[in-house]
N, C-alpha and C positions, 0 to 999 in steps of 0.2 A: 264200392269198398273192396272187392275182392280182387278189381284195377288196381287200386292202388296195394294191397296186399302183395300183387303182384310183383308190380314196378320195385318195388320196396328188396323182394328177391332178388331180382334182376340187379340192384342196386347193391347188392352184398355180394353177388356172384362175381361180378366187375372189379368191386375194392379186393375181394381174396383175389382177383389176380393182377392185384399191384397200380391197378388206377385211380386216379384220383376224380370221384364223380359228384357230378352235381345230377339232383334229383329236379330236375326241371317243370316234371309234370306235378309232379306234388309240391314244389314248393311256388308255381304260377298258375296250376288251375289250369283251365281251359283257353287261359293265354298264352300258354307252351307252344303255340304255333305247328304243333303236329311232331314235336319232339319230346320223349320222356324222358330221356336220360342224357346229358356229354358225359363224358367219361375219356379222360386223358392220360397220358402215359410217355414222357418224352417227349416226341416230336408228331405222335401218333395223336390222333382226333375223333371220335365214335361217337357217332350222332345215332339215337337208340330210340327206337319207337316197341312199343312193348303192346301187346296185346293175349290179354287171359282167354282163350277161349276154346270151348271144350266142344261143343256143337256144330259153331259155326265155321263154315271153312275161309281160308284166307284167300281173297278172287285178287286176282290180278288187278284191280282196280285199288284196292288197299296199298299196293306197292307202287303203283303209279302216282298215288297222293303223297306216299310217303316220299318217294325221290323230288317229285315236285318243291314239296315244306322245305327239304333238305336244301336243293337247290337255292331258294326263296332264301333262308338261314344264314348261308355260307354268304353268297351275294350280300344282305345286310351288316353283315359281321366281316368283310374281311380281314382286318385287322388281325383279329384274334387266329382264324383259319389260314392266314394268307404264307406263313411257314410250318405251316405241319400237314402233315398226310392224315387225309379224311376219309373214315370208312362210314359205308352209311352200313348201318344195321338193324335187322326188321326180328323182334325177336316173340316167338310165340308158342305157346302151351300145348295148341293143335298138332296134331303128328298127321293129320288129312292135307296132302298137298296136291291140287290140280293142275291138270299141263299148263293154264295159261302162266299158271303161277313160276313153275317149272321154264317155262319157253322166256318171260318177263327176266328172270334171272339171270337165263344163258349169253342175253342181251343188255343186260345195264351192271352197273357197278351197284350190286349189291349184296352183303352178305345176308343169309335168311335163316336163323339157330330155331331149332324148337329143344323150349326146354321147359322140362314137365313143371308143373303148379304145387307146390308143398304146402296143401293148406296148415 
């Protein structure tokens, strides 16, 4: 519940700045295929994966799955992707970032936002 509290932010954060999102995780569950949010804008594409987490740190392995979905996503959807510029985006409540994480980043296409949890 406190995911989805989450996503729910993340999902207001996005339309205040002018996109148009669909809530992916919440509105298909666990059939969201490892994406929370699109969120479009234009010609612009942001595939959003959302994670609340106050504890745990984000391992390098979390971003390798998520680029993975991503990949996986676009491939099954070209159509929709196939004219607009797609950011992937990893977005999370944690402010603890490890080098793998840090080194994973300097190497792939992807943007990584931590933004704090407003219960």
């Amino acid at each position: 519940q406190k995911g989805d509290k989450y996503e729910l932010q993340i999902v207001r954060h996005y339309k205040q700045q002018g996109y148009k999102v669909y809530p992916k995780g919440l509105k298909e569950g666990r059939r969201d295929k490892g994406i929370d949010i699109i969120a479009y804008k234009g010609k612009e594409a942001l595939l959003i994966q959302c994670k609340n987490w106050e504890r745990s740190q984000v391992k390098q392995e979390h971003l390798r799955i998520f680029l993975g979905d991503c990949t996986a996503y676009i491939e099954q959807n070209q159509k929709i992707f196939a004219k607009r510029s797609v950011r992937r985006v990893f977005v999370t409540s944690c402010e603890n970032v490890d080098y793998g994480v840090k080194k994973f980043l300097e190497e792939n296409d992807m943007e990584y936002k931590i933004i704090p949890y407003f219960a």
